[in-house]
LUMDRENGU-156731 format. One record per residue (C-alpha): residue number from 1; residue in three letters; chain; x, y, z. Coordinates in Angstrom, 1 decimal. Each point is the difference from the previous one (the first is absolute). Layout:
BEGIN
NUM | ALA | A | X | Y | Z
...
REM end
This chain:
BEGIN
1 | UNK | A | 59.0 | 30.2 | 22.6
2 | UNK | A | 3.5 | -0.2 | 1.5
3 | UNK | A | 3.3 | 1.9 | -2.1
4 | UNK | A | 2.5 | -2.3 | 0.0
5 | UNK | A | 3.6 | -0.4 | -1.7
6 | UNK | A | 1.1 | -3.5 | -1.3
7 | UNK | A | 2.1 | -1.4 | -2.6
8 | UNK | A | -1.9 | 0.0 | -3.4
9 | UNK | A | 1.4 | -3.9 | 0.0
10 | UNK | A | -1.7 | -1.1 | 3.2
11 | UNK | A | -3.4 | 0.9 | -2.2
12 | UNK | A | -2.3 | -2.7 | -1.8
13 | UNK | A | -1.5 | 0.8 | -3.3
14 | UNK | A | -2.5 | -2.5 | -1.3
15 | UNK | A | -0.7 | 0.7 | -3.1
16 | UNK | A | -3.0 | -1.7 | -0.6
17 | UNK | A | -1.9 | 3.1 | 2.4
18 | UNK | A | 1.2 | 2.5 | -2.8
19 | UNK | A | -1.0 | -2.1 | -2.9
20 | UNK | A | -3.4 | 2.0 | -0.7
21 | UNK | A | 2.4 | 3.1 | -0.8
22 | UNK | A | 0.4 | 0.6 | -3.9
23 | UNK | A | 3.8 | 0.5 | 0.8
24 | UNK | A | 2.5 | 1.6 | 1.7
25 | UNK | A | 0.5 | 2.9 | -2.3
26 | UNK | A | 3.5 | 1.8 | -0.2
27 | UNK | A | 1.8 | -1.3 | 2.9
28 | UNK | A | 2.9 | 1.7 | -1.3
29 | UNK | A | -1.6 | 2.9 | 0.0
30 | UNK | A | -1.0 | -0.2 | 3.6
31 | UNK | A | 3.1 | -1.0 | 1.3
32 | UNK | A | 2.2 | 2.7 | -1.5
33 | UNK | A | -2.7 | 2.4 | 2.0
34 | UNK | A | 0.3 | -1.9 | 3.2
35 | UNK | A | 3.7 | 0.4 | -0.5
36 | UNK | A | -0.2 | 4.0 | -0.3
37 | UNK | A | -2.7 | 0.7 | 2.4
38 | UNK | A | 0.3 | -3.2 | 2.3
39 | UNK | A | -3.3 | -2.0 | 1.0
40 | UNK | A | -3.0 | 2.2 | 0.7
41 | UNK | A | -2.5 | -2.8 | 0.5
42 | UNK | A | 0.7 | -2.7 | 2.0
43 | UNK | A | -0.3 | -3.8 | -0.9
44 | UNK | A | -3.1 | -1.4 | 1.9
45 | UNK | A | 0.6 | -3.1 | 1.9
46 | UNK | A | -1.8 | -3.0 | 2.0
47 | UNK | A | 2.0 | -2.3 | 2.5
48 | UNK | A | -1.2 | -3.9 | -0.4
49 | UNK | A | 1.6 | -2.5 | 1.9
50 | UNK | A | 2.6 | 2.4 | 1.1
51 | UNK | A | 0.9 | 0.5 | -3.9
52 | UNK | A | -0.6 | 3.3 | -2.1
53 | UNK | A | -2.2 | -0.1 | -2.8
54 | UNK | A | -0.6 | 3.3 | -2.1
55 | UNK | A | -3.6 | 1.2 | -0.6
56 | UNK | A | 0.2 | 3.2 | -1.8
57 | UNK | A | 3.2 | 1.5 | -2.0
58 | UNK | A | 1.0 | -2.5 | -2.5
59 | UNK | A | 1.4 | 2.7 | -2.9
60 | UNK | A | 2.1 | 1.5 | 3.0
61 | UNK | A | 1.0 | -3.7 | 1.1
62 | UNK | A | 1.3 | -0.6 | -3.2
63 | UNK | A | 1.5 | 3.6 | -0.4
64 | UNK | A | 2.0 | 0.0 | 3.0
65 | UNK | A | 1.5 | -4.7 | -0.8
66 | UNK | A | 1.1 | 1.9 | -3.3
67 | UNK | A | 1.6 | 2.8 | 1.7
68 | UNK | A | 1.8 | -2.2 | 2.3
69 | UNK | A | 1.0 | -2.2 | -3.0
70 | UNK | A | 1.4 | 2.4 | -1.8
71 | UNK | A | 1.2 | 2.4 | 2.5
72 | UNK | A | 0.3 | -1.9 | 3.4
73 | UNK | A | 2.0 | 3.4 | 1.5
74 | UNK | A | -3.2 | 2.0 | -0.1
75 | UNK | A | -1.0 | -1.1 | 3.1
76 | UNK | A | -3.9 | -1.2 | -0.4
77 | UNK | A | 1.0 | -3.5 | 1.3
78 | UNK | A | -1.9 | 1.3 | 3.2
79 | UNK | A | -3.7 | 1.4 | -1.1
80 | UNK | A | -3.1 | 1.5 | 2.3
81 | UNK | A | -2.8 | -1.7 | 0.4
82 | UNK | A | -3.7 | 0.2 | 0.8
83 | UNK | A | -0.7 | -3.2 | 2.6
84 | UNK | A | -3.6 | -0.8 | -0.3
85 | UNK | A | -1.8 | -1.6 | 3.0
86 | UNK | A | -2.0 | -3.1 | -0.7
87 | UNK | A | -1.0 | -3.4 | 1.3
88 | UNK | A | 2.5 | -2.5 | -0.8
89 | UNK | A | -2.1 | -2.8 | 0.5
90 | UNK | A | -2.5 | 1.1 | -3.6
91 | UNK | A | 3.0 | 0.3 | -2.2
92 | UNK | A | -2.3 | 1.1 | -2.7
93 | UNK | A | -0.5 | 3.3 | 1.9
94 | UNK | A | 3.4 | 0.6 | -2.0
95 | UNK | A | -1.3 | -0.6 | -2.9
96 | UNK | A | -3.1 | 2.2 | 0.5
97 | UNK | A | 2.7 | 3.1 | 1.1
98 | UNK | A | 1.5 | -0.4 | -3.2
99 | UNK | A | -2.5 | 0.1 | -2.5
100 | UNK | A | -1.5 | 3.2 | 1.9
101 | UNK | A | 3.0 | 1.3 | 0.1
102 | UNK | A | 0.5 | -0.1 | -3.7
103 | UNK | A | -3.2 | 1.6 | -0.3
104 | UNK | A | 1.1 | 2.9 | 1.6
105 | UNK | A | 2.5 | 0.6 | -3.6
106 | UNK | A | -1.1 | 3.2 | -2.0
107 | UNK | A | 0.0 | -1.3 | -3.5
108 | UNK | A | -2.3 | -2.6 | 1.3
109 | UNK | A | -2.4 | -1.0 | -2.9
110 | UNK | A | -3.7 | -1.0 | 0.6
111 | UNK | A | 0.5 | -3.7 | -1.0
112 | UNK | A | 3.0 | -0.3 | 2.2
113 | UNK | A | -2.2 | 1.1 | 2.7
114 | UNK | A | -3.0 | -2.1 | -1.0
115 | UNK | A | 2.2 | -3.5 | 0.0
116 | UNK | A | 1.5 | 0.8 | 3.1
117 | UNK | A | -3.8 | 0.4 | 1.6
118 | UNK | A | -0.4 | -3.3 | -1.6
119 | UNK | A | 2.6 | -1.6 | 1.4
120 | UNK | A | -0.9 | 1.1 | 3.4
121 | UNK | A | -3.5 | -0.9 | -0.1
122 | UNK | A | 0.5 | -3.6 | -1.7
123 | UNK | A | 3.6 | -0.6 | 1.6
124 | UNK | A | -0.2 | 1.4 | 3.3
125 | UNK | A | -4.1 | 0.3 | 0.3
126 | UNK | A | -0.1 | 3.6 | 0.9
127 | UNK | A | -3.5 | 1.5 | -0.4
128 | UNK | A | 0.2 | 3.3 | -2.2
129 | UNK | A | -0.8 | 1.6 | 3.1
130 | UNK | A | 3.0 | -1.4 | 1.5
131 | UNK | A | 2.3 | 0.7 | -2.9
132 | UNK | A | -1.8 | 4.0 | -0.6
133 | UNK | A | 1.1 | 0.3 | 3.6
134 | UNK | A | 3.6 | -0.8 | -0.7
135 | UNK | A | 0.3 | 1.9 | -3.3
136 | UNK | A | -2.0 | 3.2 | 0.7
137 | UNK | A | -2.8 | -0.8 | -3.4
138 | UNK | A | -3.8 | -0.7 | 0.8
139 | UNK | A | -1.6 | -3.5 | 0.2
140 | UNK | A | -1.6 | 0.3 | -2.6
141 | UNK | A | 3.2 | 1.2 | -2.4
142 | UNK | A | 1.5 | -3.5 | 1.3
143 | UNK | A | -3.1 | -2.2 | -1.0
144 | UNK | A | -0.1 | 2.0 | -3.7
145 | UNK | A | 3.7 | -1.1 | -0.1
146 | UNK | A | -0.6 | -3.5 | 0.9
147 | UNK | A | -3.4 | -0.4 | -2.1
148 | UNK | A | 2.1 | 1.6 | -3.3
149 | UNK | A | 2.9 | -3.1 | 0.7
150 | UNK | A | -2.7 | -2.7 | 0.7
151 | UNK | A | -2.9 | 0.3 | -2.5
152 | UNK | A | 1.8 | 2.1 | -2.9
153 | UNK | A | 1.7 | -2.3 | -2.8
154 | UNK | A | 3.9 | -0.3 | -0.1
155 | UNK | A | -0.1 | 1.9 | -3.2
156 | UNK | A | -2.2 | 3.3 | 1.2
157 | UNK | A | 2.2 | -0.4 | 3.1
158 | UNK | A | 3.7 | -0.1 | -1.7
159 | UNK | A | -1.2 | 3.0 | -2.5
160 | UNK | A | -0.7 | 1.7 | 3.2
161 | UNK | A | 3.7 | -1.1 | 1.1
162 | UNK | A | 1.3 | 1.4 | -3.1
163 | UNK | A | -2.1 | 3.1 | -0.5
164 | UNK | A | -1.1 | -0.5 | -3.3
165 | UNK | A | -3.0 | 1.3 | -1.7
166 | UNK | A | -3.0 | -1.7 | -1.9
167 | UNK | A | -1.1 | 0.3 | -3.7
168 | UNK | A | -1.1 | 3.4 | 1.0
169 | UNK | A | 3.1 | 1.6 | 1.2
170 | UNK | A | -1.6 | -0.1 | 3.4
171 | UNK | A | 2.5 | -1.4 | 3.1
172 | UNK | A | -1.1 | -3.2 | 1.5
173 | UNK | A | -0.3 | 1.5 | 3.2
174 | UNK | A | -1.4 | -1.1 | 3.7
175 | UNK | A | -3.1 | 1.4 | 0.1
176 | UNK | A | -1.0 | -2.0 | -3.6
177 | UNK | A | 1.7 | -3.3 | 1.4
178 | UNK | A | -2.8 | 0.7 | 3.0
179 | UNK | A | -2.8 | 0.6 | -2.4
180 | UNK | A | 0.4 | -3.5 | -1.3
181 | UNK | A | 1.1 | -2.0 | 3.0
182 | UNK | A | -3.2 | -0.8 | 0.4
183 | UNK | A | -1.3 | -1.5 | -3.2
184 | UNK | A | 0.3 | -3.6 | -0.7
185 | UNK | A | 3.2 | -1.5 | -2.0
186 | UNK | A | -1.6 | -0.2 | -3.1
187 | UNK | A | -1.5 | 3.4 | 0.3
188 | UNK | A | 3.4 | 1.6 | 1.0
189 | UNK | A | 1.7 | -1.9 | -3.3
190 | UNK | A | -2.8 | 1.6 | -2.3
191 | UNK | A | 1.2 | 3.2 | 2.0
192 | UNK | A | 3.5 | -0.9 | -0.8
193 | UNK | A | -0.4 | -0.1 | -3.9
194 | UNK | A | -2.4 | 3.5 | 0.3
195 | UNK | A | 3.3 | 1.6 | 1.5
196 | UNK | A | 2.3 | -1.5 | -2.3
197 | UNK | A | -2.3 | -0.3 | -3.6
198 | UNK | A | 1.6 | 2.3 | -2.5
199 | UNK | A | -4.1 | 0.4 | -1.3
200 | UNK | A | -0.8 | 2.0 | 2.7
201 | UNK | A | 3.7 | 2.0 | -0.2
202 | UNK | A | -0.4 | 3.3 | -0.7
203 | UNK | A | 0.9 | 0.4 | -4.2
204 | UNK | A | 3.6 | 1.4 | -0.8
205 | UNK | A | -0.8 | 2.4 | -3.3
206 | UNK | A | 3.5 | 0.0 | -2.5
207 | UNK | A | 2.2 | 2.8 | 0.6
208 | UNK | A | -1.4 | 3.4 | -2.0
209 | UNK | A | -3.1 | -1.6 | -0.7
210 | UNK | A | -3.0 | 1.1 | 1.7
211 | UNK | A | 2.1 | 2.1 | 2.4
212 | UNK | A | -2.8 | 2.5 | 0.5
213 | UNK | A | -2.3 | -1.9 | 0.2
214 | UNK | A | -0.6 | -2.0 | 3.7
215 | UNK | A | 0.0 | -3.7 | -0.3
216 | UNK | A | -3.6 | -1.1 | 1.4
217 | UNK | A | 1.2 | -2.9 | 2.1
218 | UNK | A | 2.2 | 2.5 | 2.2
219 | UNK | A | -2.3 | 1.8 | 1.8
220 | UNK | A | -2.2 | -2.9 | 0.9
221 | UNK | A | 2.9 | -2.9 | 1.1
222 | UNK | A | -0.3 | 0.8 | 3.6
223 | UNK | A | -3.9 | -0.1 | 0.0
224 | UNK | A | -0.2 | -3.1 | -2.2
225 | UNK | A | 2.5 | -1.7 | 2.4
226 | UNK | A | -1.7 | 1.1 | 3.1
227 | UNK | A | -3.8 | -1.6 | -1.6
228 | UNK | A | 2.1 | -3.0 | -1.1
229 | UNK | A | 1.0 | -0.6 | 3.3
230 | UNK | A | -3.7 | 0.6 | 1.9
231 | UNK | A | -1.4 | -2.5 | -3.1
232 | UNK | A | 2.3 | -2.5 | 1.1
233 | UNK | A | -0.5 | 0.2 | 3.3
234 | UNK | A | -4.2 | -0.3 | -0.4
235 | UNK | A | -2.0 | -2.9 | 0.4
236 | UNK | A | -1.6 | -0.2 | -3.8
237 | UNK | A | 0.7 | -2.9 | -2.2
238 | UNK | A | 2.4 | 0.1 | -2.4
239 | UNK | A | -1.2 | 0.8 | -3.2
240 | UNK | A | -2.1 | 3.0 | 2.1
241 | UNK | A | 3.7 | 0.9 | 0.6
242 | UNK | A | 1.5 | 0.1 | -3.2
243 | UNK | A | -3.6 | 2.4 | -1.0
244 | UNK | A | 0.5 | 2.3 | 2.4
245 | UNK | A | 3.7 | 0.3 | -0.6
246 | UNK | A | -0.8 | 0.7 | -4.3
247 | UNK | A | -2.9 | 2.7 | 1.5
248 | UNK | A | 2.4 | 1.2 | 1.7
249 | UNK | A | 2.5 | 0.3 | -2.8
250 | UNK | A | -2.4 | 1.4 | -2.3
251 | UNK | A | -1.2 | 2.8 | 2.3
252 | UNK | A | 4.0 | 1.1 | 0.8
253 | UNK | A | 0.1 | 0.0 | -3.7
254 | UNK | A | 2.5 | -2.9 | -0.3
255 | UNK | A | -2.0 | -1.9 | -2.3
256 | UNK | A | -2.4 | 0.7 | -2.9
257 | UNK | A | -2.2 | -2.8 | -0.3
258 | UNK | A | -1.2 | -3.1 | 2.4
259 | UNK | A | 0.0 | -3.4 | -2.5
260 | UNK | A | -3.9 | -0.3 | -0.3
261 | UNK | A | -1.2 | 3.1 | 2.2
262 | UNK | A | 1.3 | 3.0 | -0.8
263 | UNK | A | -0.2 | 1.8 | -2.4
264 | UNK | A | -3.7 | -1.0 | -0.4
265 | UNK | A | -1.2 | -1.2 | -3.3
266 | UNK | A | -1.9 | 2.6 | -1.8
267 | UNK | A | -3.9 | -1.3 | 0.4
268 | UNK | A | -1.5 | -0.5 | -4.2
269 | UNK | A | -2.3 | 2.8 | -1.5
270 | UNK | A | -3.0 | -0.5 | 0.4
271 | UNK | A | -2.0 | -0.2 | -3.2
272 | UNK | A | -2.9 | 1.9 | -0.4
273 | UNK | A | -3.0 | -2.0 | -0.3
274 | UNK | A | -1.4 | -0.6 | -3.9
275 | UNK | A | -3.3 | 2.0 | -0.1
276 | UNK | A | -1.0 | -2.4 | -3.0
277 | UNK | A | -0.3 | -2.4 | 2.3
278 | UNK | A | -3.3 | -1.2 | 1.4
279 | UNK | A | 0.4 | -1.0 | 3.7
REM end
């Protein structure tokens, strides 16, 4: 990369290359800290058809057009820039710099990382070799991203997005999404209702009631979950399913009885045999 300086209005900003970011945060913020301390890290920059185009730096862009705005006398008309190198005749190469680039950001979060894989594999058709290359993570890390995006459903995949938890108080995290990625629609909806049933919720004793005492389903959410999960994910039929999942309930001591198994019905008394009687 090249350090050059040239005026902040001689650079492009297409905003449809920043529209995967969840916002711009405090730009005013950011600008009132450019202003004390100056610009510590430069704008990154591609050169198409003899034009600027920014990659990387869109907070500071927008910083430094409201500084000049508002105060046009403190001199950031003029800025520094990083001049990337690349071949003007694949104009998507700029595109590629700028997602990596924003994947260099430190309050990057996993599912900003895993659509921007995405996008680069479907978009772009970068192998996850190609892209683990680029943004120092392991082939196999990429494909796990990919895989979570392409086979979860949208509504695992946006409770992932949002960090929320299940029924359980357990976060809807990566590693589950990748535990279920590989069942079958309809085996990753029954999932779905497992996580979010308020039966299988741990129970929520009334305030000074019971407080000594440990609620049973507390200790055993986590393990019931887990055994959930591996049942749905198994090859038996369905009512097999819905068995193994009340065994399982009974045996965590979530449950007392089975409808028509357990408890056992007491076998009758035998009566003793009338000695009266001739055979």
């Amino acid at each position: 990369m090249e350090l050059i300086t040239v005026a902040l209005s001689d650079i492009q900003v297409d905003e449809k290359w920043n529209s995967r970011r969840s916002g711009y945060g405090d730009v005013k913020t950011l600008a009132e800290s450019i202003k004390k301390d100056g610009l510590l890290n430069p704008l990154v920059v591609v050169r198409i058809n003899g034009k600027l185009s920014l990659v990387s730096g869109f907070r500071r862009h927008r910083a430094l057009a409201l500084l000049n705005k508002e105060t046009p006398e403190n001199g950031f008309s003029t800025v520094k820039v990083n001049l990337m190198e690349f071949d003007e005749k694949r104009p998507e190469q700029a595109r590629i710099l700028n997602i990596i680039e924003n994947l260099e950001r430190e309050d990057l979060k996993d599912w900003e990382l895993a659509e921007a894989c995405l996008t680069l594999h479907t978009e772009f058709k970068l192998t996850s070799g190609q892209i683990a290359g680029r943004i120092r993570r392991t082939p196999t890390t990429i494909e796990n991203y990919i895989r979570i995006l392409q086979k979860c459903m949208p509504d695992m995949v946006e409770a992932w997005k949002a960090g929320k938890v299940d029924a359980h108080g357990r976060p809807i995290t990566q590693s589950r999404l990748l535990q279920v990625a590989s069942l079958t629609k309809p085996e990753q909806r029954e999932q779905w209702e497992q996580w979010t049933s308020i039966e299988t919720a741990p129970a929520v004793s009334e305030p000074g009631k019971d407080d000594a005492k440990p609620s049973k389903r507390g200790p055993n959410r986590n393990v019931l979950s887990d055994v959930n999960a591996a049942i749905a994910r198994s090859d038996m039929p369905k009512d097999w399913k819905a068995g193994a999942r009340a065994v399982c309930r009974l045996m965590l001591g979530e449950t007392e009885t089975i409808p028509g198994i357990w408890p056992p019905k007491k076998p009758e008394a035998v009566k003793p045999a009338d000695p009266t009687k001739k055979k």
